[in-house]
N, C-alpha and C positions, 0 to 999 in steps of 0.2 A: 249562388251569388256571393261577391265579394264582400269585407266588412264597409271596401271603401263606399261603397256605395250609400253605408249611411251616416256619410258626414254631410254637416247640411253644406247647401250649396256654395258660400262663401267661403267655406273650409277648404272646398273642392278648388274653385275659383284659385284660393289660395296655392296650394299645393300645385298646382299646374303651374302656374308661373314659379312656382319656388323651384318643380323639377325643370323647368326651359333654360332657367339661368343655370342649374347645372351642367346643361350645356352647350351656353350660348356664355360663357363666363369669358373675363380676359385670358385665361390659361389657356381655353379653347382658341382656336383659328375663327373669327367671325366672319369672314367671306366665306363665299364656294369651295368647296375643295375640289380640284381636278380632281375624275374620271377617267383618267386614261390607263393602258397598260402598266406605260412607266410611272405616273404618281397618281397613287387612288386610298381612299381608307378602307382595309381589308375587312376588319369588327370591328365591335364592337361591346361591351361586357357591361355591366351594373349589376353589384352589390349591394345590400343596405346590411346594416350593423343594427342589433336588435338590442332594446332599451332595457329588458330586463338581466340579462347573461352577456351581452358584449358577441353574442355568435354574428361571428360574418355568413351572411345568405349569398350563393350566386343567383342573382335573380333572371337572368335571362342573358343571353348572346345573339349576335345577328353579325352576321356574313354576307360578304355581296361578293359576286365578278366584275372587275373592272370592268367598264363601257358596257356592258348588257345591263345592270344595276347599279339605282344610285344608293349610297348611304342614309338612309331614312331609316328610324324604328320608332316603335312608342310600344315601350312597356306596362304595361296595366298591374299596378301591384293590390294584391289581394290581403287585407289583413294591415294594410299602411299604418296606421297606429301606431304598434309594435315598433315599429322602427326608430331608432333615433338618428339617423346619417345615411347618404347614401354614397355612394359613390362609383364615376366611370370611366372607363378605360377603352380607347380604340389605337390602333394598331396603323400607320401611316407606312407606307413600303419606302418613302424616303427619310421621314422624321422618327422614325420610330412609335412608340410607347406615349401615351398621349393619356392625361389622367384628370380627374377635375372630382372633387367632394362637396357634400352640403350636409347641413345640420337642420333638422328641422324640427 
């Protein structure tokens, strides 16, 4: 089991909305994104940056196929404490490079 699992429940509460607005932020697109061939988001990446040493983690990626898959993930980080920032990066086949950070 995780360590997150034992922060008490309002920690948790916390942290959830603090990772949504990472990215649900103004930098992000807050509408839908089309799913089509021609504009779709291909990944999507998150990082977090470790409080003691400054090490960047790649903590997970997620990839979809246009129109068969939509862009959804949820990363479960084990150990969150440690962490001091995280940050996301997805991949748009017309806008490019799409990035958004939090501190927490």
């Amino acid at each position: 089991m995780g360590e997150n699992l034992l922060l008490c429940p309002l920690k948790r509460k916390w942290l959830r909305s603090k990772m949504r607005r990472l990215f649900s932020s103004r930098n992000w697109r807050t509408f839908k994104s089309p799913n089509t061939v021609e504009h779709h988001i291909s990944w999507i990446e998150l990082y977090g940056v470790k409080k003691d040493n400054n090490q960047v983690i790649h903590l997970g990626r997620a990839a979809w196929a246009p129109v068969y898959s939509n862009p959804n993930v949820r990363f479960q980080i084990n150990q969150i404490q440690e962490f001091k920032s995280f940050h996301a990066l997805a991949y748009c086949n017309i806008h490019g490079l799409w990035g958004n950070s939090l501190e927490v």
